[in-house]
C-alpha positions in Angstrom: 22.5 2.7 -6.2 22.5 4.1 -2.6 18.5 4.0 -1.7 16.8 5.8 1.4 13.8 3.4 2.3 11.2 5.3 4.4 9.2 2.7 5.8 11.4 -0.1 6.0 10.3 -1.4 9.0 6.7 -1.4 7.6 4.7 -4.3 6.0 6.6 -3.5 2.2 9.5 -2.5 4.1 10.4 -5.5 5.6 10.2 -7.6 2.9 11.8 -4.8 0.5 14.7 -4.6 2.4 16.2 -8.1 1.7 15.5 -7.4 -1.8 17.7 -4.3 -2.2 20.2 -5.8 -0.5 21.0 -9.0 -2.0 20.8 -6.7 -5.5 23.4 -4.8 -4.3 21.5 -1.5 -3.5 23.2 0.5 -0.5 20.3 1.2 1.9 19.4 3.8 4.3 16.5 2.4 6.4 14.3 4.9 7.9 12.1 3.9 11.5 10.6 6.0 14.4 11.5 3.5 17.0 14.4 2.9 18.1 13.7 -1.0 17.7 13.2 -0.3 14.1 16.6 1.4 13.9 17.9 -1.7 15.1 16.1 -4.1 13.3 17.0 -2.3 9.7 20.9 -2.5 11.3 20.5 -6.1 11.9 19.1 -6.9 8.6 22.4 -5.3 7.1 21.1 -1.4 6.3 22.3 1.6 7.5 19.6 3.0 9.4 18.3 6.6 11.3 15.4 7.5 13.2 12.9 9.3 11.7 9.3 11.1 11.9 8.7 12.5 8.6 6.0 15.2 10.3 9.5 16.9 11.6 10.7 18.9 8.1 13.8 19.9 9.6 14.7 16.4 11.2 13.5 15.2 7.4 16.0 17.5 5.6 18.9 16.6 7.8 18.5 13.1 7.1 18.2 13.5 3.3 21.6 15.8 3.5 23.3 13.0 5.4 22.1 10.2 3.4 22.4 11.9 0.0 20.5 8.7 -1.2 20.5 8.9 -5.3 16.4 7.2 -5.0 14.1 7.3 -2.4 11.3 4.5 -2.1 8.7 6.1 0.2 6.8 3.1 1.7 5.4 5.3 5.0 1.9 4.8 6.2 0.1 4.3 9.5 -2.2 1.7 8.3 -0.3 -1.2 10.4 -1.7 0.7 13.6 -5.1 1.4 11.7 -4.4 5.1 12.0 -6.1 6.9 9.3 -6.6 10.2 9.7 -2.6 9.9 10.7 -2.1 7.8 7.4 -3.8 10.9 5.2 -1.8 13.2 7.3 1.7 10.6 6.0 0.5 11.1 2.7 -0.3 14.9 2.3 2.5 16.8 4.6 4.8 13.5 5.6 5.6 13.2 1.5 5.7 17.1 0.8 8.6 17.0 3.5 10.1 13.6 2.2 10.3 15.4 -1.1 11.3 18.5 -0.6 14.1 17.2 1.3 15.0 14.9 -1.0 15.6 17.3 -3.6 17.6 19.7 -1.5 19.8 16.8 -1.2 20.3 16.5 -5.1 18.1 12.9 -5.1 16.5 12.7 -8.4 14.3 9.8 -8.2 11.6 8.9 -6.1 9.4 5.4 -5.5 5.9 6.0 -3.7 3.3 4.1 -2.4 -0.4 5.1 -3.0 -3.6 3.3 -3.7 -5.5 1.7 -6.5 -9.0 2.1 -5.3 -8.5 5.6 -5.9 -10.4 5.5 -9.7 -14.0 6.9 -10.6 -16.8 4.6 -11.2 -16.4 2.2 -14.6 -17.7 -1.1 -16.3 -14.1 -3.1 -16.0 -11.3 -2.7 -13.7 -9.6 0.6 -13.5 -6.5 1.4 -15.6 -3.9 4.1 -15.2 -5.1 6.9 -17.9 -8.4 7.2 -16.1 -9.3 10.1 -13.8 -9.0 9.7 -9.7 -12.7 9.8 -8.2 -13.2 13.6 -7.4 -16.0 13.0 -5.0 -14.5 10.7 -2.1 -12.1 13.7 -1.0 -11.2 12.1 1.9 -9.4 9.1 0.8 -8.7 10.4 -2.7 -7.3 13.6 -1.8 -4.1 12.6 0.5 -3.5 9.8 -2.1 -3.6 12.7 -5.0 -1.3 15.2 -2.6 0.7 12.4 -2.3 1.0 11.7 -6.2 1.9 15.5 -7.0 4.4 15.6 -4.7 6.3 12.4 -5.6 5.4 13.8 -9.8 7.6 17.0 -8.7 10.4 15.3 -8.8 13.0 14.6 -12.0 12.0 10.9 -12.0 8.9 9.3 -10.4 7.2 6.4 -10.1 4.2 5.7 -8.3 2.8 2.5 -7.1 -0.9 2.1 -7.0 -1.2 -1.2 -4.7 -4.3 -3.4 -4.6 -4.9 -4.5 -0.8 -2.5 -6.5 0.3 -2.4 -9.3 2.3 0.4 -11.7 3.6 2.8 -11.2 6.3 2.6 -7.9 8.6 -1.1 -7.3 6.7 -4.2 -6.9 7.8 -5.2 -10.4 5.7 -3.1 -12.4 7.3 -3.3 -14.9 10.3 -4.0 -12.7 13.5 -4.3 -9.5 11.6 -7.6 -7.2 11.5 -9.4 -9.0 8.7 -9.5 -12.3 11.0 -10.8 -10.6 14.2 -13.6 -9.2 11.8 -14.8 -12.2 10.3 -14.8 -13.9 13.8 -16.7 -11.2 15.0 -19.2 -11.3 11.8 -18.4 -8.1 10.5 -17.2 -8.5 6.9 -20.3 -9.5 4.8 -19.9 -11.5 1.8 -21.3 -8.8 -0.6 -21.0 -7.3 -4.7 -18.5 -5.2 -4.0 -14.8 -5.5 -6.3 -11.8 -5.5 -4.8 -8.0 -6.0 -6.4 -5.3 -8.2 -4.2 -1.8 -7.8 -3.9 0.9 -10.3 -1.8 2.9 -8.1 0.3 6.3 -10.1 -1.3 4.7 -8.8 -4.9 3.9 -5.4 -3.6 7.9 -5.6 -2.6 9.5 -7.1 -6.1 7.3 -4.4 -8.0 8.5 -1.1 -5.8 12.3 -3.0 -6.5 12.0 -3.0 -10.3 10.0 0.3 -10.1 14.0 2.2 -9.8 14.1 0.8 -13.5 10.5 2.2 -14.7 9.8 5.1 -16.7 8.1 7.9 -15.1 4.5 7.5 -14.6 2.1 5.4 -12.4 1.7 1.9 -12.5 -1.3 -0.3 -11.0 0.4 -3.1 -8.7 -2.3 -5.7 -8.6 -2.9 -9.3 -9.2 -4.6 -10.6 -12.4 -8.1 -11.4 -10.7 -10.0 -8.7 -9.3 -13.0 -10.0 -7.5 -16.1 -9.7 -5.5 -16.2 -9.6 -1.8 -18.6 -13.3 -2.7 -16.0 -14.8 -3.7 -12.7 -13.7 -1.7 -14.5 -13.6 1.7 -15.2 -17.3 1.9 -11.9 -18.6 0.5 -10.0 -15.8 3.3 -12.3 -17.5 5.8 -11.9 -20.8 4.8 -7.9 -19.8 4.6 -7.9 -17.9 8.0 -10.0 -21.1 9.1 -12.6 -19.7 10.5 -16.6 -19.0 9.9 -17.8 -18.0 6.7 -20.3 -15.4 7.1 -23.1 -15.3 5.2 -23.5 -13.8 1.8 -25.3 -10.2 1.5 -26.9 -8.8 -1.9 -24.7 -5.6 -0.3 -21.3 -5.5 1.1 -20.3 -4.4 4.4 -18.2 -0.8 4.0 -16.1 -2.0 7.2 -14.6 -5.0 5.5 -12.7 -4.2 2.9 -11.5 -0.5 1.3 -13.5 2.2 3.2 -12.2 1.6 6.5 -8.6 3.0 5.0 -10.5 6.5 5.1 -10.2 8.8 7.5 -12.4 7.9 10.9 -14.7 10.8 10.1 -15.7 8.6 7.2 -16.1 5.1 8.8 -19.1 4.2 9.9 -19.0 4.2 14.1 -19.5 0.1 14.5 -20.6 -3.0 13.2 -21.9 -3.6 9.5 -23.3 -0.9 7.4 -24.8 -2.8 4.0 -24.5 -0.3 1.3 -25.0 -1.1 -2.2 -22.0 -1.4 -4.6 -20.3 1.9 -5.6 -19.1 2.4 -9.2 -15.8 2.5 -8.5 -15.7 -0.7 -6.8 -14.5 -2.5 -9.1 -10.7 -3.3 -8.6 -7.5 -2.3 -11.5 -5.9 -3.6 -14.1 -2.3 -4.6 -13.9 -1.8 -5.2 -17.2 1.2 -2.1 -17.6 3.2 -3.8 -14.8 3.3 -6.8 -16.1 4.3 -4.9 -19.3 7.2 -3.5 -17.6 7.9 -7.1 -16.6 6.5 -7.7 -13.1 5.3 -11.0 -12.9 3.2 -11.5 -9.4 4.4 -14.6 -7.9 1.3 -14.7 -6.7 -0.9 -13.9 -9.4 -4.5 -14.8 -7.9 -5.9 -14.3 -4.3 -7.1 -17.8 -5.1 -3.9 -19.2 -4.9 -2.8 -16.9 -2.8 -4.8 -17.0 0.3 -4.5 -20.4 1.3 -0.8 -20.1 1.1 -1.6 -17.6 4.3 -1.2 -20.9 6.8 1.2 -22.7 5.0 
């Protein structure tokens, strides 16, 4: 299958790439730098420069590529740009879509989010409604499900966070800075976990799912009591003290856009309803089988 990866110098991206190649996909790697372009050329891709915000730059690459998939993996999160990041999600996949099928591509894979759910007892599965009243983060990831649903086949993706390699949970990335600095609190809040390689294997096998979204999280969702000590013991540094309330910068609110975060430091909150992490139990129906399938396991692999 010839496959246009958008993102594929990204966290997923880099380790997707690999994967469709030594399946014997024919990839088109998309990057806005030109060390990305190169980078995708070395790994073996064909690659082209690309900023999805231009629709007629977008629609001439489609038209070359004539990819018969496309595996959207674009975000800004890497750079901790989220009002950018919403922006990649509403008009950066209405573009990558309606390009794609000008070109005659009839499949699409896409990346969104699987915090995403209203409030509930037990983890979140894919028949329930998206949370109407946190517009800001919900509403790019919905404009970004409609437009990949437009298309004749569709999957989408709803990742846990993820951590590993090129993540912000990983060795030198964002959530080690914060728990240096005392900033993620140890609190009820649930969260679902995804390794960045099982993030990758999932969007590969997704070309062979039917149409539909699919949770792509591991098998324990958990509470920021228990994960923040075993990063931090992982990470090796302090473990902060627990809180009978989380801290909204640690974990999923700080993927909203900056108009939502609060300006500094820790802001205790109690725990929201729909903190409470997803169920993953359709993917491993379709047959993804997490190598890593518990953050306890997981984490201190970080260092190894």
């Amino acid at each position: 299958m010839r496959v246009l990866l958008a993102g594929a110098t990204g966290a997923i991206g880099r380790q997707l790439l690999p994967l469709l190649l030594s399946t014997g996909h024919t990839v088109v790697g998309t990057s806005r730098s030109a060390s990305g372009v190169a980078a995708i050329r070395a790994a073996g891709a064909d690659a082209v420069r690309l900023d999805v915000f231009d629709r007629d730059a977008t629609f001439q690459a489609l038209a070359d590529a004539r990819p018969d998939a496309v595996i959207h993996q674009l975000t800004a999160l890497g750079e901790r740009r989220f009002d950018e990041n919403a922006r990649l999600r509403r008009e950066g996949t209405r573009n990558l879509v309606d390009a794609a099928v000008k070109a005659g591509t009839g499949q699409i894979v896409a990346q969104s989010i699987s915090w995403v759910y209203g409030p509930g007892a037990a983890p979140a599965t894919e028949d329930e409604p998206l949370d109407a009243s946190r517009e800001g983060l919900v509403g790019p990831a919905r404009a970004l499900e409609e437009a990949a649903a437009s298309m004749e086949r569709h999957v989408v993706l709803r990742y846990g966070l993820l951590y590993g390699p090129g993540t912000w949970y990983s060795p030198g990335g964002w959530a080690e800075g914060e728990l240096r600095a005392g900033r993620i609190a140890a609190g009820p809040a649930v969260s679902s976990f995804v390794h960045v390689v099982d993030a990758a294997r999932a969007a590969l096998l997704a070309l062979d799912w039917p149409d539909g979204v699919v949770n792509v999280v591991d098998d324990e969702p958990a509470t920021a009591w228990e994960w923040v000590p075993a990063l931090a013991a992982a990470l090796d540094v302090p473990t902060p003290p627990p809180s009978a309330t989380p801290d909204r910068s640690g974990a999923l609110a700080l993927e909203a856009p900056a108009s939502e975060a609060p300006a500094s430091g820790a802001l205790p909150v109690g725990r929201e309803g729909w903190e409470r992490g997803a169920s993953n139990a359709k993917a491993r129906a379709l047959g993804w089988r997490p190598a890593h399938p518990s953050w306890r396991t997981g984490f201190p692999a970080l260092t190894r």
